[in-house]
The first five atom37 places (N, CA, C, CB, O) and aatype in JSON, in Angstrom:
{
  "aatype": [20, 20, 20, 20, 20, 20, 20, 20, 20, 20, 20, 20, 20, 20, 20, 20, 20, 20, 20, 20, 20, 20, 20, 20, 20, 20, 20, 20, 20, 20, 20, 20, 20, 20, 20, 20, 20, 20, 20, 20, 20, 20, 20, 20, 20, 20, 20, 20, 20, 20, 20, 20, 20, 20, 20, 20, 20, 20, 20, 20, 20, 20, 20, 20, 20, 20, 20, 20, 20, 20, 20, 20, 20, 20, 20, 20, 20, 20, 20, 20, 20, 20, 20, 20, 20, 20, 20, 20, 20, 20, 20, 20, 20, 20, 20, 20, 20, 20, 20, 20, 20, 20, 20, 20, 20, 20, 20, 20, 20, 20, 20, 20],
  "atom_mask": [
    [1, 1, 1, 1, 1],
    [1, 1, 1, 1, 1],
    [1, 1, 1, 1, 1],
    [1, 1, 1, 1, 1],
    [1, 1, 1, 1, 1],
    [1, 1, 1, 1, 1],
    [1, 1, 1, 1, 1],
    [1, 1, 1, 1, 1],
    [1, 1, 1, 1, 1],
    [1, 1, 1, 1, 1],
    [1, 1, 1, 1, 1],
    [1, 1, 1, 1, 1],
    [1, 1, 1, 1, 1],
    [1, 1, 1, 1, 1],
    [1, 1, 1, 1, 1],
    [1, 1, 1, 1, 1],
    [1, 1, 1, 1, 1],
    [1, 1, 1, 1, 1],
    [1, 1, 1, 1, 1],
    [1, 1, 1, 1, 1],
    [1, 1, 1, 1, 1],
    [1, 1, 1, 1, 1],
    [1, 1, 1, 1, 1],
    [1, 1, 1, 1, 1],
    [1, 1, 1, 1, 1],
    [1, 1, 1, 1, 1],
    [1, 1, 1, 1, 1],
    [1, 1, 1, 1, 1],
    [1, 1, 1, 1, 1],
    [1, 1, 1, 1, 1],
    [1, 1, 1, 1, 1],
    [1, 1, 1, 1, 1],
    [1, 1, 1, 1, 1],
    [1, 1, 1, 1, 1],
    [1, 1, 1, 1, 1],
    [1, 1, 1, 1, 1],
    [1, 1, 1, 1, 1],
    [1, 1, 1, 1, 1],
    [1, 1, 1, 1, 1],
    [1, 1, 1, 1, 1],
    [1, 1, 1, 1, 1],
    [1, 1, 1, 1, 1],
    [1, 1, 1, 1, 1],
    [1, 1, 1, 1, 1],
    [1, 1, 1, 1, 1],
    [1, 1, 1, 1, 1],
    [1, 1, 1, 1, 1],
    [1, 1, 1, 1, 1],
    [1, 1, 1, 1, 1],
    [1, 1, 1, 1, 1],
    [1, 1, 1, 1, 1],
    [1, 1, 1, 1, 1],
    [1, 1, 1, 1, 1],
    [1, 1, 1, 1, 1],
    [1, 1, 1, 1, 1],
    [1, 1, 1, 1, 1],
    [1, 1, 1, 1, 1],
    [1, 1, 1, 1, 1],
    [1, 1, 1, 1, 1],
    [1, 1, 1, 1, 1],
    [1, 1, 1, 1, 1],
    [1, 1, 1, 1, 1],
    [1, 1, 1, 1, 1],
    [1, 1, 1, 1, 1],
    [1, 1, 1, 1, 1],
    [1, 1, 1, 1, 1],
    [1, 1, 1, 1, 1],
    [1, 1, 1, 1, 1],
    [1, 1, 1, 1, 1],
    [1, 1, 1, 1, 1],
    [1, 1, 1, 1, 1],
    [1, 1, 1, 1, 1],
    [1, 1, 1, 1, 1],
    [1, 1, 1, 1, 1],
    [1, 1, 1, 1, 1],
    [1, 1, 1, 1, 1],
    [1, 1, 1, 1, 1],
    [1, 1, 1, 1, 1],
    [1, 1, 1, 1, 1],
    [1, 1, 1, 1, 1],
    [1, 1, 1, 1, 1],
    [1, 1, 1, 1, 1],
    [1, 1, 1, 1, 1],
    [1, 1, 1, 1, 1],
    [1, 1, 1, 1, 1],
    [1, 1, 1, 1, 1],
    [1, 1, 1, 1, 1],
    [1, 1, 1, 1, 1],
    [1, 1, 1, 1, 1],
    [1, 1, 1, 1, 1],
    [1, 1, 1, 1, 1],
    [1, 1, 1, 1, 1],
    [1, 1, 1, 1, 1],
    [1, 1, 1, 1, 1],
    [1, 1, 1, 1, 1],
    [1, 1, 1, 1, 1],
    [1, 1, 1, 1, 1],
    [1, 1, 1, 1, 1],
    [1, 1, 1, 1, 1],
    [1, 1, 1, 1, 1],
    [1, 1, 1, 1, 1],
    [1, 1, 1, 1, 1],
    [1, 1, 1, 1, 1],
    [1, 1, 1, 1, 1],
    [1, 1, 1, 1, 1],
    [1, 1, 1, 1, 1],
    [1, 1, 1, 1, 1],
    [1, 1, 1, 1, 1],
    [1, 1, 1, 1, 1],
    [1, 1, 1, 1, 1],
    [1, 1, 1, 1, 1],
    [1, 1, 1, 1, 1]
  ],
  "atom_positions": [
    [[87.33, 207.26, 162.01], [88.11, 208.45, 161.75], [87.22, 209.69, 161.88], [88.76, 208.39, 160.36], [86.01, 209.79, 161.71]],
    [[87.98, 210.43, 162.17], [87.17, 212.17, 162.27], [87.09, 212.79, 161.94], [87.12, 212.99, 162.71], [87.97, 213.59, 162.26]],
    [[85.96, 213.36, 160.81], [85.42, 214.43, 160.19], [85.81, 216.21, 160.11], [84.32, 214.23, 160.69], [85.78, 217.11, 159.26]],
    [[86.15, 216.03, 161.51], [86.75, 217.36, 161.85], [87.93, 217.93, 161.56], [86.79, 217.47, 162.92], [88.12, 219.0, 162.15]],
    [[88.87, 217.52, 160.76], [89.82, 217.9, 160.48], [89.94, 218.71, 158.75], [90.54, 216.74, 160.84], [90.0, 218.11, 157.68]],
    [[89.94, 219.3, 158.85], [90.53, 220.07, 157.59], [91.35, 219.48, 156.76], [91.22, 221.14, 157.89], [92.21, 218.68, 157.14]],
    [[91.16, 219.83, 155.47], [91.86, 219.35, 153.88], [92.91, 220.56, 153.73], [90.53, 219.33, 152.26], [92.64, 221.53, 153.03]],
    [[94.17, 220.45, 154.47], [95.34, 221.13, 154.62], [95.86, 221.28, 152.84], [96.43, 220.19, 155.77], [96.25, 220.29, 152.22]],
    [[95.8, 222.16, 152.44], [96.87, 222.34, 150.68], [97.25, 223.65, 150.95], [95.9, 222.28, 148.74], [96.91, 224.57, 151.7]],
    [[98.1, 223.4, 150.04], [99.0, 224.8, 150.35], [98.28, 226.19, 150.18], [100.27, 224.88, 149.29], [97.12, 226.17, 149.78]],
    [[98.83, 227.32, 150.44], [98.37, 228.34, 150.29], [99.12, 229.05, 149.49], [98.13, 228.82, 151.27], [100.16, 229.54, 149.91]],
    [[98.69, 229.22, 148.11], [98.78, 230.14, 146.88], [98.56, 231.47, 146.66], [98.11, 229.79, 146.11], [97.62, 231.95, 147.29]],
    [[99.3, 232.34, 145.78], [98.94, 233.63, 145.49], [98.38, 233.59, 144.14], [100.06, 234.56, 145.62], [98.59, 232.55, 143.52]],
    [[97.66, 234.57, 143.51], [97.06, 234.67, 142.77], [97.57, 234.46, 140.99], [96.63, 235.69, 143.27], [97.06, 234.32, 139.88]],
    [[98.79, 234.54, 141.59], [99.85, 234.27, 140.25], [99.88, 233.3, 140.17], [101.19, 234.62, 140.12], [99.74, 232.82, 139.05]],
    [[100.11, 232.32, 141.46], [100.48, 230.94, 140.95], [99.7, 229.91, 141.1], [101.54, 230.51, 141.42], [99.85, 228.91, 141.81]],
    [[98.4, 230.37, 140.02], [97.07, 229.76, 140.4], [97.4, 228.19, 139.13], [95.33, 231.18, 139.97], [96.77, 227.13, 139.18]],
    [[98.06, 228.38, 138.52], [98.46, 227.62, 137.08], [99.17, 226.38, 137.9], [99.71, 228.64, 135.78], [99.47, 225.36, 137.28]],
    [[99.37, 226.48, 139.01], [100.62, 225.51, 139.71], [99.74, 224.23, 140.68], [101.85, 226.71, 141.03], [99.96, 223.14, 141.19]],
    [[98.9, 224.97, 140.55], [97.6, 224.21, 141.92], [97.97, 222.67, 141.57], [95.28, 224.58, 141.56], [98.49, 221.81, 142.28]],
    [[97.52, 222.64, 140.2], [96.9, 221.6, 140.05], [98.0, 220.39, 139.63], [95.8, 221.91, 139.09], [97.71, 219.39, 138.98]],
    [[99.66, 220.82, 140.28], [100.18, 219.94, 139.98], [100.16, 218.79, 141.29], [101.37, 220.45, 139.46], [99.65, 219.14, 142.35]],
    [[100.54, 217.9, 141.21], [100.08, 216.54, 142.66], [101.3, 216.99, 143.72], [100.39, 214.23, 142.08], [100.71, 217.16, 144.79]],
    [[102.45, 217.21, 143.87], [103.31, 217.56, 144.78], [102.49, 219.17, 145.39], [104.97, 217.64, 143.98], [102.53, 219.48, 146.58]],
    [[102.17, 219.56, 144.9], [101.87, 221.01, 145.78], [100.26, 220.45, 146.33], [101.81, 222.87, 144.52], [99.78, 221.02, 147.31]],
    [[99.66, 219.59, 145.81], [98.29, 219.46, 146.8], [98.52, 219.37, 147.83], [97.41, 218.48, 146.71], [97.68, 219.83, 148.6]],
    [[99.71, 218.74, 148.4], [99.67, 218.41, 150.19], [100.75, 219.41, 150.64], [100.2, 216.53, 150.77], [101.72, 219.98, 150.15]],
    [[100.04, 219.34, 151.93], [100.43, 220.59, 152.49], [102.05, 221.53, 152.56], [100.03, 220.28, 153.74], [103.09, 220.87, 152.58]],
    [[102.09, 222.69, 152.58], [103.86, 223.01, 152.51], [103.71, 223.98, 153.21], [104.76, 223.39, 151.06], [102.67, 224.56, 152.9]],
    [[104.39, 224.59, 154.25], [104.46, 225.55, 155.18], [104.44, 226.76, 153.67], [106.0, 225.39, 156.48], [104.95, 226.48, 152.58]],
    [[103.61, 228.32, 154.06], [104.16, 229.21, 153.03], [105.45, 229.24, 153.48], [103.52, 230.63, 152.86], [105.94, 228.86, 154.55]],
    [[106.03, 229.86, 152.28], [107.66, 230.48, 152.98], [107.84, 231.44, 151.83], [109.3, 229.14, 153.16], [107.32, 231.09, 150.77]],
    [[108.61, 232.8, 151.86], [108.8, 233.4, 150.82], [107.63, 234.65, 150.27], [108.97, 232.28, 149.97], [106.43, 234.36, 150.33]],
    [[107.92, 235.62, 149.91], [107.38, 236.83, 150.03], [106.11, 236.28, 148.47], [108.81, 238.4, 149.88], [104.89, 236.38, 148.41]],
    [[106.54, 236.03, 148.04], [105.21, 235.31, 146.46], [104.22, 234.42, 146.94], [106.0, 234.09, 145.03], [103.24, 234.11, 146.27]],
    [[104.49, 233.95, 148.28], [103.32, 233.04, 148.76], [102.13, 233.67, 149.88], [104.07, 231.74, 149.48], [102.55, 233.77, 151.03]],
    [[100.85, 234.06, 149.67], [100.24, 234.76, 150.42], [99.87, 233.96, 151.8], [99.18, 235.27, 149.66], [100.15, 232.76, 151.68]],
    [[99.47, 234.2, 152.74], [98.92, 233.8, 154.17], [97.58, 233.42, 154.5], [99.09, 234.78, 155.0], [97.11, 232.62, 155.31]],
    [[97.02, 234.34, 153.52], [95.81, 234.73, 153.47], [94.71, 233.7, 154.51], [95.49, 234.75, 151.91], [94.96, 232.56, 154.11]],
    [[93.98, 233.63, 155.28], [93.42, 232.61, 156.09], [92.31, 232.48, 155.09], [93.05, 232.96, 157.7], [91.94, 231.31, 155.04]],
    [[91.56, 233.37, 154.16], [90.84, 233.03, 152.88], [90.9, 231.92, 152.27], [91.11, 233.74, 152.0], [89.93, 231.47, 151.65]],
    [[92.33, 231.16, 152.38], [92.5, 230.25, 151.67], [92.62, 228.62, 151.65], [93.19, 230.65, 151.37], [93.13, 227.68, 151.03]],
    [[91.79, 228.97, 152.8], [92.36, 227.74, 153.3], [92.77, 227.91, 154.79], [93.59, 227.32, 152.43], [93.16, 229.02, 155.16]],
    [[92.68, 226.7, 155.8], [92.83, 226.73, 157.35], [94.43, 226.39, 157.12], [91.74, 225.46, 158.42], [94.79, 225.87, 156.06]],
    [[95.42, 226.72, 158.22], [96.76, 226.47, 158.68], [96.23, 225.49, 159.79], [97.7, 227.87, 159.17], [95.39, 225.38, 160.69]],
    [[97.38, 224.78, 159.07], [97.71, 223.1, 160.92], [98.27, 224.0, 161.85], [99.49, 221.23, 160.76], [99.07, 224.93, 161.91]],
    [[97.47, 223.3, 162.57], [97.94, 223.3, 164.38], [98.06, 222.22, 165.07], [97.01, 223.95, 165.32], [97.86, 221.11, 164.56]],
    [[98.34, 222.34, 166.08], [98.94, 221.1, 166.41], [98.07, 220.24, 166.9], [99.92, 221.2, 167.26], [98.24, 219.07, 166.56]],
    [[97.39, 220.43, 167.44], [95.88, 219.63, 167.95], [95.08, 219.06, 166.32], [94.52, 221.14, 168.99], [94.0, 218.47, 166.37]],
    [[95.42, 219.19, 165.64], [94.87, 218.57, 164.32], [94.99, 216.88, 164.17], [95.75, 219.28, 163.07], [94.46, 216.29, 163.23]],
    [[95.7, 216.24, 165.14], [96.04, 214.85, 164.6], [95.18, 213.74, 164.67], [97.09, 214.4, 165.18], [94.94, 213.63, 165.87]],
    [[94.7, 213.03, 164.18], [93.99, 211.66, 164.82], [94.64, 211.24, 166.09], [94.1, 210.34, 163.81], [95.78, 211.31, 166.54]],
    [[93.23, 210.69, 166.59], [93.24, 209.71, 167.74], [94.26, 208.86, 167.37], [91.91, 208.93, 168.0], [94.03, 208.27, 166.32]],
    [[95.85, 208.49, 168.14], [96.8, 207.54, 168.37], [95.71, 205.47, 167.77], [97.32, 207.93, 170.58], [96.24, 204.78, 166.91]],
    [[94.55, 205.08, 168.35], [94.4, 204.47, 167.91], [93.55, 203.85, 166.42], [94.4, 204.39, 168.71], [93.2, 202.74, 166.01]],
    [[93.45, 205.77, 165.73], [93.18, 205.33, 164.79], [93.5, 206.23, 163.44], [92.01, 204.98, 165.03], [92.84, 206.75, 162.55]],
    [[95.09, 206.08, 163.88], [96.02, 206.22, 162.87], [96.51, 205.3, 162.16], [96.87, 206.69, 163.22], [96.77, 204.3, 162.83]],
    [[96.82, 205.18, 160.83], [97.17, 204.21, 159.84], [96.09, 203.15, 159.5], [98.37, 203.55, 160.3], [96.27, 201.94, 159.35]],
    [[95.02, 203.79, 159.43], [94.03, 202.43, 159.57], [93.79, 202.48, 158.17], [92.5, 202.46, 160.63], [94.22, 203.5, 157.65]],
    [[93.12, 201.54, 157.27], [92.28, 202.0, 155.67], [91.01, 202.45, 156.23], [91.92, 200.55, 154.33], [90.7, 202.36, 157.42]],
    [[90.09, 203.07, 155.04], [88.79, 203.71, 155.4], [87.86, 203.04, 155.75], [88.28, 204.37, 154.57], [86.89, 203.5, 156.34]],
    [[88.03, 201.75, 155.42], [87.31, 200.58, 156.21], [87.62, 200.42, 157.6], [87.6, 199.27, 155.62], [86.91, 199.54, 158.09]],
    [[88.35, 200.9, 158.36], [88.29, 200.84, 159.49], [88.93, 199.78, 160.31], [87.24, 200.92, 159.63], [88.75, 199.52, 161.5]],
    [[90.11, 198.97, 159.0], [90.72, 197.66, 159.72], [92.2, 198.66, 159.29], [90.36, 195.6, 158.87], [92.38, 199.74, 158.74]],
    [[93.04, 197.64, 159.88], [94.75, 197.64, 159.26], [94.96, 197.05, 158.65], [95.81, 197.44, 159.83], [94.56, 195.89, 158.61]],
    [[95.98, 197.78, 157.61], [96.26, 197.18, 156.56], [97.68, 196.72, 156.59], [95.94, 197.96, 155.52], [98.53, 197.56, 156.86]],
    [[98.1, 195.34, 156.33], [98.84, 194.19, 155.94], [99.07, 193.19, 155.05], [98.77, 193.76, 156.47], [98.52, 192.14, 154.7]],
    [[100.54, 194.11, 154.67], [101.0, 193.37, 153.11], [101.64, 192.14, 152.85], [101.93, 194.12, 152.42], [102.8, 191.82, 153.09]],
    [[100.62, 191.42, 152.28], [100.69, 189.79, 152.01], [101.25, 189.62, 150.81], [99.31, 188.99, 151.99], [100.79, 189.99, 149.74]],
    [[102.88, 188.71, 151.13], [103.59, 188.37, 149.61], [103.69, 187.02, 149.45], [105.12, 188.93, 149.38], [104.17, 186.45, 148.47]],
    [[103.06, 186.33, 150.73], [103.45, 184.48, 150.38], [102.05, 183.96, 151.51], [105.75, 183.7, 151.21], [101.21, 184.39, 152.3]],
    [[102.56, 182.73, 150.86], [101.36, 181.73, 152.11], [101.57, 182.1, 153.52], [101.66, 179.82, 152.2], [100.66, 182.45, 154.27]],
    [[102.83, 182.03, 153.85], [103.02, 181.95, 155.22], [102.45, 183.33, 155.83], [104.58, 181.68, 155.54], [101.53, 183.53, 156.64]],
    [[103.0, 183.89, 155.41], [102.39, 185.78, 155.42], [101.09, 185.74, 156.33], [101.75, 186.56, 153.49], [100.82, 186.06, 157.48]],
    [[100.2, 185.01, 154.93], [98.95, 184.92, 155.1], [98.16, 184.07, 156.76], [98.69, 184.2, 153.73], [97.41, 184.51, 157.64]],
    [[98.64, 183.1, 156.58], [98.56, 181.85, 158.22], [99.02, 183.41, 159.01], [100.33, 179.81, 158.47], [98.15, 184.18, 159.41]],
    [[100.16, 183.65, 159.11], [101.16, 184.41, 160.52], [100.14, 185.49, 161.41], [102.78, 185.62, 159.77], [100.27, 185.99, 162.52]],
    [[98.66, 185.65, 160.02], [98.09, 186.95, 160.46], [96.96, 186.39, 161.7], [97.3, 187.87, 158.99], [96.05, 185.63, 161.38]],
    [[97.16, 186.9, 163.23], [96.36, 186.26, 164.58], [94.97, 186.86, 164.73], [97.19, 186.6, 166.06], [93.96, 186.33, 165.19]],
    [[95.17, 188.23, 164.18], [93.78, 189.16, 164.37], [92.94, 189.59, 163.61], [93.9, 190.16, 164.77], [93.12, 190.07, 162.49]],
    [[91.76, 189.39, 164.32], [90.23, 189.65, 163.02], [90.41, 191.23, 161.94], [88.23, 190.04, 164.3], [90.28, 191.47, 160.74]],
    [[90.82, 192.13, 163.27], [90.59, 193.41, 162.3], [91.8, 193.77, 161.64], [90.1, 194.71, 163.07], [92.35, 194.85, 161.87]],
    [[92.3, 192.81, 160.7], [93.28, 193.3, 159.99], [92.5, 193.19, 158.46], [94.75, 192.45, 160.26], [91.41, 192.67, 158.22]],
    [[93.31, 193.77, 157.64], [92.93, 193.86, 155.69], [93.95, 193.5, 155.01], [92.61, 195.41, 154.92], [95.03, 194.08, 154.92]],
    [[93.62, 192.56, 154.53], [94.94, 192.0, 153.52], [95.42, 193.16, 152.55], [94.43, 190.6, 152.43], [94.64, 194.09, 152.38]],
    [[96.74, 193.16, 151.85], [96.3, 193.6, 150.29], [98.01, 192.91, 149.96], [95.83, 195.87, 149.86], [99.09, 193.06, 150.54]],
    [[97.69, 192.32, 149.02], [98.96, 191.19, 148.31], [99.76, 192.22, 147.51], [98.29, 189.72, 147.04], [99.25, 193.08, 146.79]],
    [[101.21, 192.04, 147.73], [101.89, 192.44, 146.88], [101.55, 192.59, 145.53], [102.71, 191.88, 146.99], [100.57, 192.05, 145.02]],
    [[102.53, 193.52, 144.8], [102.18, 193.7, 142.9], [103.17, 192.63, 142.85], [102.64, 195.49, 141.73], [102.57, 191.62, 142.5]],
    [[104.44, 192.38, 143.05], [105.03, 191.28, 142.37], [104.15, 190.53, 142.42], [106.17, 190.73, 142.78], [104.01, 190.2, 141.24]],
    [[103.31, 189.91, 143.09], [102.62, 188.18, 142.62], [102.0, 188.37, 141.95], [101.83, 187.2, 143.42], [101.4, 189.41, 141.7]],
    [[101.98, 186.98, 141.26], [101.01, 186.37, 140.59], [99.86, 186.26, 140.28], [101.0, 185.81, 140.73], [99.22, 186.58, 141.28]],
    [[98.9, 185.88, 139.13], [97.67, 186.1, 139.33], [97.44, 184.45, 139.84], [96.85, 186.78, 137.96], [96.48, 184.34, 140.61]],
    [[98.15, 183.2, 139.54], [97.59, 182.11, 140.48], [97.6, 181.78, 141.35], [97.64, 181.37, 140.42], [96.92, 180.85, 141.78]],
    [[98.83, 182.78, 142.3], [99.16, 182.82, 143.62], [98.23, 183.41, 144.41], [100.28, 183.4, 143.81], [97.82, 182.91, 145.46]],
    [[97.79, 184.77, 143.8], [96.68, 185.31, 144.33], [95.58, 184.95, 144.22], [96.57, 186.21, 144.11], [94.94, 184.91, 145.27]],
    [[95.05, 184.64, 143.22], [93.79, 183.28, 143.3], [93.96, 182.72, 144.59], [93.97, 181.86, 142.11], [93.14, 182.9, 145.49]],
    [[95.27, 181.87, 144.74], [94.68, 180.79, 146.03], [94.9, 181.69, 146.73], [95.35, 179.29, 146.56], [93.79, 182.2, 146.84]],
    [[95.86, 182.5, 147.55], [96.07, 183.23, 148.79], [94.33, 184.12, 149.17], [97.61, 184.49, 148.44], [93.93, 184.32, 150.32]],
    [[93.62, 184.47, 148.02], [92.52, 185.19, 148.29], [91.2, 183.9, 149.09], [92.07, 185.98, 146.62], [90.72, 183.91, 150.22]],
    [[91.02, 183.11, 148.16], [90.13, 181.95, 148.77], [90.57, 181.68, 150.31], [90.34, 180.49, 147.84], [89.75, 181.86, 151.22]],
    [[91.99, 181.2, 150.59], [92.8, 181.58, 152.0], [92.59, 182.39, 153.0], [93.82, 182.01, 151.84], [92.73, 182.27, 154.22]],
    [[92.09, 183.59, 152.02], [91.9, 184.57, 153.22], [90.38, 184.87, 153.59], [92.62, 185.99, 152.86], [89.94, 185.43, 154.59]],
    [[89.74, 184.38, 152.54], [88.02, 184.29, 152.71], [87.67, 183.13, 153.5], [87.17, 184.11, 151.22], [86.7, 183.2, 154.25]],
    [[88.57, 181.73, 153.39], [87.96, 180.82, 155.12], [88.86, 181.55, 155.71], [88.16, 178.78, 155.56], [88.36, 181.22, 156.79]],
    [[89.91, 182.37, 156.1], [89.87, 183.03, 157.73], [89.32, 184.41, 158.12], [91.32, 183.17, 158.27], [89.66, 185.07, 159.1]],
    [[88.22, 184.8, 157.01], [87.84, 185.77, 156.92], [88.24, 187.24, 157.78], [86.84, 185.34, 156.97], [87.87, 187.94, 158.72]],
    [[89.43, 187.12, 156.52], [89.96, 188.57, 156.56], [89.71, 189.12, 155.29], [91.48, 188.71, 156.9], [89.84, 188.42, 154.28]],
    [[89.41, 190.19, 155.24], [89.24, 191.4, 154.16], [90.3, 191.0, 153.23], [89.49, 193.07, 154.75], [91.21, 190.25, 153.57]],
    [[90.16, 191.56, 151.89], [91.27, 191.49, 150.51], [90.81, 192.9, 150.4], [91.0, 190.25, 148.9], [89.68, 193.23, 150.79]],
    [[91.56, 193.68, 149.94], [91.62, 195.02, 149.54], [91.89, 195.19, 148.0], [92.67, 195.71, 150.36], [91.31, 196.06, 147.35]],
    [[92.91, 194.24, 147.38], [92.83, 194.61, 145.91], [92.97, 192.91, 145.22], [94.3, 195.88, 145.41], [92.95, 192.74, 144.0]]
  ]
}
């Protein structure tokens, strides 16, 4: 993944500095509305050339894909090295016991 891209959050006015820190306004929101400043001070605006490389979109930071395992079969169905497990929350903790050992002889990654 590439370094070069900017940490897009919204752009705030000085009033509504109390609001930052709620989790819905960290990611990005077009300004809109005369209370929201522009300011390029504040932060870079997306453009369109901002996106990842097509083949390495959706990847985890490890650098594999990630694929959600809820049963045995799941687990067998998976053909390729660079994938990353990560097991459903419904299961089990003895299900996941064995499905993890499973996935360590076909050595694929476990994520949680």
């Amino acid at each position: 993944m590439s370094n070069d891209r900017p940490n897009f959050r919204g752009h705030y006015s000085l009033t509504n500095k109390r609001h930052v820190r709620r989790r819905d306004l960290q990611q990005w929101r077009f300004p809109r509305g005369i209370d929201r400043s522009l300011s390029s001070s504040r932060g870079p605006m997306p453009a369109v050339g901002f996106s990842h490389p097509k083949e390495d979109r959706f990847k985890h930071p490890c650098n594999l894909r990630e694929t959600l395992v809820s049963s045995k079969t799941d687990l067998l169905n998976i053909a390729e090295e660079k994938i990353a497990v990560r097991f459903s929350g419904k299961m089990g903790q003895k299900k996941k016991i064995e499905l993890t050992k499973l996935a360590k002889e076909k050595g694929l990654k476990v994520l949680n």
